[in-house]
Backbone as CSV, one residue per row, in Angstrom:
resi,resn,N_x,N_y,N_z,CA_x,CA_y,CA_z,C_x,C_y,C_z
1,UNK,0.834,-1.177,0.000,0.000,0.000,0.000,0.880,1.243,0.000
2,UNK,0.192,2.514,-0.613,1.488,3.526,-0.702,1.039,3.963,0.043
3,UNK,1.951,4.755,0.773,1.957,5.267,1.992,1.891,7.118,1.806
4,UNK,0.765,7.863,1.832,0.254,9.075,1.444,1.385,10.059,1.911
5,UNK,1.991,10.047,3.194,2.881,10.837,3.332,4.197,11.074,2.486
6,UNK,4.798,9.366,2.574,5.979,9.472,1.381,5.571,9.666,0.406
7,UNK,4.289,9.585,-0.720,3.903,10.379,-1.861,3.615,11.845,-1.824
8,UNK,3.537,12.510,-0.908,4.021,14.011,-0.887,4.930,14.415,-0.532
9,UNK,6.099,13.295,0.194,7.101,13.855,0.161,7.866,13.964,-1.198
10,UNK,7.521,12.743,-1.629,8.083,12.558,-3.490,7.793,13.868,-3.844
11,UNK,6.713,14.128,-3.686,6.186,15.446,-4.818,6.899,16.534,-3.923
12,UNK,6.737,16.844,-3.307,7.929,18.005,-2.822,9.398,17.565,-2.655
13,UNK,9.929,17.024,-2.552,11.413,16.341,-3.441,11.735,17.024,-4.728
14,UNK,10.318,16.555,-5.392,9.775,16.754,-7.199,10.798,18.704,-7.282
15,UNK,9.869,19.239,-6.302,9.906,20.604,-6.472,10.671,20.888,-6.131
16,UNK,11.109,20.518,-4.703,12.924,21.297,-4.460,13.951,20.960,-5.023
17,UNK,13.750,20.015,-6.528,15.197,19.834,-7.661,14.617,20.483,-8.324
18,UNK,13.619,21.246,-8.280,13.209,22.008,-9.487,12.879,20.972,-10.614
19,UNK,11.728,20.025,-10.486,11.124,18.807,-11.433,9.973,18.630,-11.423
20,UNK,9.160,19.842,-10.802,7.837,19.025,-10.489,7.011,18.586,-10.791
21,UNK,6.155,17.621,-10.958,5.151,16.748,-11.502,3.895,17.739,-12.296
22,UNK,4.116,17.924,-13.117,2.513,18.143,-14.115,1.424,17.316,-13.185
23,UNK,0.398,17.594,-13.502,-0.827,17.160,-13.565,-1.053,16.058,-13.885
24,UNK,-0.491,15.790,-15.133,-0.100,14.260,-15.988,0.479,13.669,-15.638
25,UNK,1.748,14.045,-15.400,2.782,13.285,-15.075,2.419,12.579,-13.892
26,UNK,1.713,13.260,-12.761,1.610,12.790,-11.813,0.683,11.514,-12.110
27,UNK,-0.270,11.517,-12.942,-1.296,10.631,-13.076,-0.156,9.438,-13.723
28,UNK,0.583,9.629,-14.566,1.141,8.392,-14.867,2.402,8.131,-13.948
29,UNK,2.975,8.711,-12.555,3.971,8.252,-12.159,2.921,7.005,-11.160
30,UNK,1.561,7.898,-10.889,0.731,6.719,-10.253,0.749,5.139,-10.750
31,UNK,0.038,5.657,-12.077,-0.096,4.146,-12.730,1.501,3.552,-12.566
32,UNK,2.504,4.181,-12.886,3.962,3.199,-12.785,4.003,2.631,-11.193
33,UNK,3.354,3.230,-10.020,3.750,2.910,-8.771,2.460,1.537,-8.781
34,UNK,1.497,1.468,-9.587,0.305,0.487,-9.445,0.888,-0.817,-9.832
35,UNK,1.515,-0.325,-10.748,2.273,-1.405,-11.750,3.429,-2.156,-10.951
36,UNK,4.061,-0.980,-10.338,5.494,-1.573,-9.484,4.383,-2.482,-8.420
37,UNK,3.045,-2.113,-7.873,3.092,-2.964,-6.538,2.229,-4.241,-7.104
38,UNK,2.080,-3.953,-8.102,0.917,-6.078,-8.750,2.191,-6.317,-9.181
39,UNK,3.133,-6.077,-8.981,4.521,-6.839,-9.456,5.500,-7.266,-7.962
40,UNK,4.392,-6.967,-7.059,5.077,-7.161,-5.861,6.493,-6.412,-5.332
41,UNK,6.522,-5.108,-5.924,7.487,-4.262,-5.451,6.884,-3.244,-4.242
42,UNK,8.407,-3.493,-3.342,7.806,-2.240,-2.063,8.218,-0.741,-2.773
43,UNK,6.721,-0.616,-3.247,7.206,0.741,-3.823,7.623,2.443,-2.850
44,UNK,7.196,1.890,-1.708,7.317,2.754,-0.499,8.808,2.671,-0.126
45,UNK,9.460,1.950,-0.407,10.992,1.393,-0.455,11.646,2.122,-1.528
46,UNK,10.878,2.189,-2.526,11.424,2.858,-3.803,11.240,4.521,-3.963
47,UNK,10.430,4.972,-3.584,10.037,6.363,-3.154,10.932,7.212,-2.225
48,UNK,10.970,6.103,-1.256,12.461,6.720,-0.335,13.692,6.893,-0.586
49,UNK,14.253,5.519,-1.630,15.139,5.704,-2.042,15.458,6.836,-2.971
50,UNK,14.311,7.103,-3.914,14.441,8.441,-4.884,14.580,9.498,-4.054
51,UNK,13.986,9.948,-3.567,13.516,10.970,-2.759,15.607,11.143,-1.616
52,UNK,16.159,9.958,-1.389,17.753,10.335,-0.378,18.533,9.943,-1.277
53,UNK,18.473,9.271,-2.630,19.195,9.584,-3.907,19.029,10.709,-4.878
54,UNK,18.291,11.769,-4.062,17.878,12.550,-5.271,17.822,12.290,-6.781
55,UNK,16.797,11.755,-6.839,16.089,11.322,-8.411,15.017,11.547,-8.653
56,UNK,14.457,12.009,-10.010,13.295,12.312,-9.768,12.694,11.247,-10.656
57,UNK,13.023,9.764,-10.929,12.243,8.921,-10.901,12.177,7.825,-9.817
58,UNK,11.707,6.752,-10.430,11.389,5.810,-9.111,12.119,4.390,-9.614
59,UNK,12.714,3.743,-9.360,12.897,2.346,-10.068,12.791,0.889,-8.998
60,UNK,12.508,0.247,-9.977,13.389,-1.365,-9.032,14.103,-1.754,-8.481
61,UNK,14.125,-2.424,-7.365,15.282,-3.058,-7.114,15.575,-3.944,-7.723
62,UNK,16.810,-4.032,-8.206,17.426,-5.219,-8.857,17.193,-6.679,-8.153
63,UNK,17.508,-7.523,-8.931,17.010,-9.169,-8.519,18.447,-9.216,-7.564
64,UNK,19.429,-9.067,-8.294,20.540,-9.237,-7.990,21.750,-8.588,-8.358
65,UNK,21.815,-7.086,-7.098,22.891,-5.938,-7.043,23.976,-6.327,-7.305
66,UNK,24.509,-7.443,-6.794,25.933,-7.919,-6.805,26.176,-9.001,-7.729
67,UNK,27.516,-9.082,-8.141,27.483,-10.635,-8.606,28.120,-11.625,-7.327
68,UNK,28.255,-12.922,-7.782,28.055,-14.117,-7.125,29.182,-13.595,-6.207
69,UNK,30.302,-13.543,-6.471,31.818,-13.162,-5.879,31.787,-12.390,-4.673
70,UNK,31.217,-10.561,-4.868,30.783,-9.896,-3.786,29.589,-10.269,-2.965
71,UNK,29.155,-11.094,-3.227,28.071,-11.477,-1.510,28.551,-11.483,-0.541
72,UNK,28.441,-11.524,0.869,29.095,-11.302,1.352,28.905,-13.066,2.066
73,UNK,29.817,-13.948,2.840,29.442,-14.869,3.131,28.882,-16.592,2.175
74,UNK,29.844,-15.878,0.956,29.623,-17.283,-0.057,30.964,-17.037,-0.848
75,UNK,31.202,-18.107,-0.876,32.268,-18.656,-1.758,31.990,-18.376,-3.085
76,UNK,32.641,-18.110,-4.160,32.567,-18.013,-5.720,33.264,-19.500,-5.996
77,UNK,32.709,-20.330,-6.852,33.005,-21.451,-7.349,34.328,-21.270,-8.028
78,UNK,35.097,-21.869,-7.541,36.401,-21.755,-8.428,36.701,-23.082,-9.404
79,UNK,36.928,-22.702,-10.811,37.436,-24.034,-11.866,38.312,-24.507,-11.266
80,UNK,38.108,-25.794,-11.434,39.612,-27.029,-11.226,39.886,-27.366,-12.338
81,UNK,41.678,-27.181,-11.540,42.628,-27.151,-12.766,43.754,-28.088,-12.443
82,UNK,44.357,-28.368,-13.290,45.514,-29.119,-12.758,46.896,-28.090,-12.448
83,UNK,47.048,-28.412,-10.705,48.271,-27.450,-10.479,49.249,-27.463,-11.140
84,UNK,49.801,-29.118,-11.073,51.016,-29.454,-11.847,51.569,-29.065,-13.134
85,UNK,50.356,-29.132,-14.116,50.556,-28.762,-15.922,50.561,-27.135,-15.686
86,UNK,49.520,-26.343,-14.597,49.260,-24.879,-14.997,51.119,-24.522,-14.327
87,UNK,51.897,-25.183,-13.742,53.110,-24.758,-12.739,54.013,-24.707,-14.276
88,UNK,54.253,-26.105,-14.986,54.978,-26.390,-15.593,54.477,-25.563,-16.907
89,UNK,53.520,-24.982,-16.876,53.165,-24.354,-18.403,54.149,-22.588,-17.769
90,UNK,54.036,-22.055,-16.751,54.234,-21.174,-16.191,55.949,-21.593,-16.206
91,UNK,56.337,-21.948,-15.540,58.085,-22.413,-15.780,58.376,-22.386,-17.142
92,UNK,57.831,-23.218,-18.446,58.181,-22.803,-19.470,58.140,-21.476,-20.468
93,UNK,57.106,-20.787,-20.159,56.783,-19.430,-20.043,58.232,-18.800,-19.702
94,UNK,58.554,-19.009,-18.805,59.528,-17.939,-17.975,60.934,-18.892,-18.318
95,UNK,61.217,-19.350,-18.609,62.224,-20.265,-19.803,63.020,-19.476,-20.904
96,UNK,61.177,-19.501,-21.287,61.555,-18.973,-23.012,62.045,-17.371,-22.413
97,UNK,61.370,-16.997,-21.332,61.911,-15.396,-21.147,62.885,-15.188,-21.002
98,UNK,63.510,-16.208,-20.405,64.930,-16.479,-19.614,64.873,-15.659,-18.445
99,UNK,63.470,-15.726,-17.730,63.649,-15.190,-16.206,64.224,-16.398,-15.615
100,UNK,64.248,-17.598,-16.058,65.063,-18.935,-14.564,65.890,-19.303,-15.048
């Protein structure tokens, strides 16, 4: 449910970046917030965020901000490799350089 206060705070947000909502506009930022919540978005979540990101639209949260690596508390799958061949490919490497 939207929450009447944070929708006037949006709209005065709107006005102190100097953006403010038409008449229209306002009617269709509605329908986008109707849309965000039968899609099961906390659009009251999203309002706030515009409003202390200064933006004067509204968006989604992403499914998934981070990739797998930065989570915090999970391992990133690492390929297995063979140490031995990747050591000896690396020694010959540095051979031909004549670093050894």
């Amino acid at each position: 449910m939207l929450d009447e206060e944070l929708w006037l705070d949006f709209i005065q947000h709107r006005k102190d970046i100097k953006r403010p909502l038409s008449a229209v506009a306002e009617k269709r930022m509605l329908a986008k917030i109707l849309r965000f919540m039968e899609q099961g978005q906390d659009v009251n979540a999203m309002l706030e965020k515009s409003i202390l990101n200064g933006w004067q639209d509204i968006y989604p949260e992403k499914a998934d901000p981070k990739p797998l690596a930065h989570r915090m508390g999970e391992i990133p799958e690492t390929p297995i490799f063979d140490r031995e061949a990747a050591r000896e490919q690396v020694q010959k490497a540095m051979r031909k350089l004549k670093v050894v």
